[in-house]
Structure formats: structure tokens, C-alpha cells
matplotlib code that plots the C-alpha trace (Angstrom):
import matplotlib.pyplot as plt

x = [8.3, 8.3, 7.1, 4.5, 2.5, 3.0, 1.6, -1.4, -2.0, -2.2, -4.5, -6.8, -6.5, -7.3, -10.4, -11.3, -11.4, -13.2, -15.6, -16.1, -15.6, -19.2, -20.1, -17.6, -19.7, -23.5, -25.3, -28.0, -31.2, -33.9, -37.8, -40.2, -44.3, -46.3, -50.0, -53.0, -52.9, -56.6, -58.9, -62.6, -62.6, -63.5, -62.4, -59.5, -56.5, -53.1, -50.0, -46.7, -43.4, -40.5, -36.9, -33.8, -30.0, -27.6, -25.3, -27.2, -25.1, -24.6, -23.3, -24.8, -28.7, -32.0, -32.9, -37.1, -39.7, -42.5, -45.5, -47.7, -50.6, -52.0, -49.7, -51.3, -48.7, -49.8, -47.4, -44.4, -41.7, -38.7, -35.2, -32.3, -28.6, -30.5, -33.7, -32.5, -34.5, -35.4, -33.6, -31.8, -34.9, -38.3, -41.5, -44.3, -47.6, -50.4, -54.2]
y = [7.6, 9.0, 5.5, 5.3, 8.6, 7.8, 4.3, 6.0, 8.9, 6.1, 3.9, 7.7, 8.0, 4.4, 4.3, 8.1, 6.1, 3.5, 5.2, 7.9, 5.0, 4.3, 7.8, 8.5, 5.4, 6.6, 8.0, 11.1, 9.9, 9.8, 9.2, 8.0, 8.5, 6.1, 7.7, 7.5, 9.7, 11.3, 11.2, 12.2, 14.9, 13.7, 9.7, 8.0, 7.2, 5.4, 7.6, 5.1, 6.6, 4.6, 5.9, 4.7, 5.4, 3.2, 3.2, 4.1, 4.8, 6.3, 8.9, 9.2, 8.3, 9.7, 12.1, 12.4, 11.8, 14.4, 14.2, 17.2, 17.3, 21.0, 22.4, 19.7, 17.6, 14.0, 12.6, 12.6, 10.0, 11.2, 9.2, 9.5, 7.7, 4.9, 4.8, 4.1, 3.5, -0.3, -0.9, 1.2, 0.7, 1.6, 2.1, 4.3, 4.0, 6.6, 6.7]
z = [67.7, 64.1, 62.7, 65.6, 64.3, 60.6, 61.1, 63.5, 60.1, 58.0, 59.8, 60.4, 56.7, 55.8, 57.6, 56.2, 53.1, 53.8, 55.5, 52.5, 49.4, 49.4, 49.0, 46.2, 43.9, 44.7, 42.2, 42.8, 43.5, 40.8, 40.8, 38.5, 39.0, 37.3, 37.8, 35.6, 32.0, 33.1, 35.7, 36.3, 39.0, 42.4, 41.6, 43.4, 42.1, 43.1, 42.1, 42.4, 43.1, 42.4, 43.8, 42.8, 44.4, 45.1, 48.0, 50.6, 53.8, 57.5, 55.6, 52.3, 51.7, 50.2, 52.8, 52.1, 49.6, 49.4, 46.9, 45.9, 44.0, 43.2, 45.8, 48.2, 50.0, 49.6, 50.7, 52.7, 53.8, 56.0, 56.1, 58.3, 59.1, 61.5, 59.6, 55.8, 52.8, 52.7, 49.3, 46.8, 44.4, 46.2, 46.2, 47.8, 46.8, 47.8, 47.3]

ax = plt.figure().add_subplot(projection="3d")
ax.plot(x, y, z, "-o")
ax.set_aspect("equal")
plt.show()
């Protein structure tokens, strides 16, 4: 019986770490804007956000993106455990 629980622990524990292994190895999440230097008031611009984090999981993923311009949300992209981002390195682009 003794043998029978500590094989079921370590099978629990095994698959604890498994599960949590991908999260242990991701790095934070990091954005660059590429937008232009100066603009003429009232013209239109593209602002390009690039976001970068690797390991994206069930457990452990960029949660949103949110861009504000002037205290103005732009933008706004929401991510959850079913609905990951499409690739550790991508890109949202906004007019």
C-alpha cells in the first residue's frame, strides 16, 4: 500500500512539473513602438507595436496589450488561456 501512494505522489509531482517547466523558462514580456519621430497635427499615422515573450502557455502568457496616446486609449488587445497570442514575437499595428 505504502509503494502504491509513493508511486501515485510521484506521478502528482511529475506532472506538477511538467506542467509548471514552461513557466520556469519564459521571460517577462517586452514591447517595442516603432511610430513616426514628428507629425503635423491632425495627419494620420501608423504606430507599430511589436511584443516579444517566449513560452506562452495555459498557464503563463501575455495577458493584454493596451495603447494610449495623450491619455486616449488607442488601442486595446485582450488574451486569455484558450485565446493565446499568435506567436511569441507579434505585431499590432494601429492607424
Amino acid at each position: 500500500m505504502k509503494s502504491k501512494k509513493a508511486g501515485l505522489f510521484l506521478i502528482q509531482f511529475l506532472l506538477v512539473v511538467f506542467l509548471c517547466a514552461n513557466v520556469a523558462f519564459a521571460n517577462k514580456a517586452s514591447v517595442s513602438i516603432e511610430a513616426p519621430a514628428e507629425v503635423t497635427k491632425g495627419s494620420e499615422i501608423t504606430i507599430r507595436l511589436t511584443v516579444d515573450h517566449n513560452a506562452d502557455s495555459l498557464f503563463h502568457h501575455v495577458e493584454w496589450v493596451q495603447l494610449m496616446v495623450n491619455n486616449n486609449h488607442i488601442g486595446f488587445w485582450r488574451y486569455s488561456a484558450l485565446d493565446l497570442p499568435p506567436a511569441a514575437t507579434f505585431t499590432k499595428e494601429i492607424q
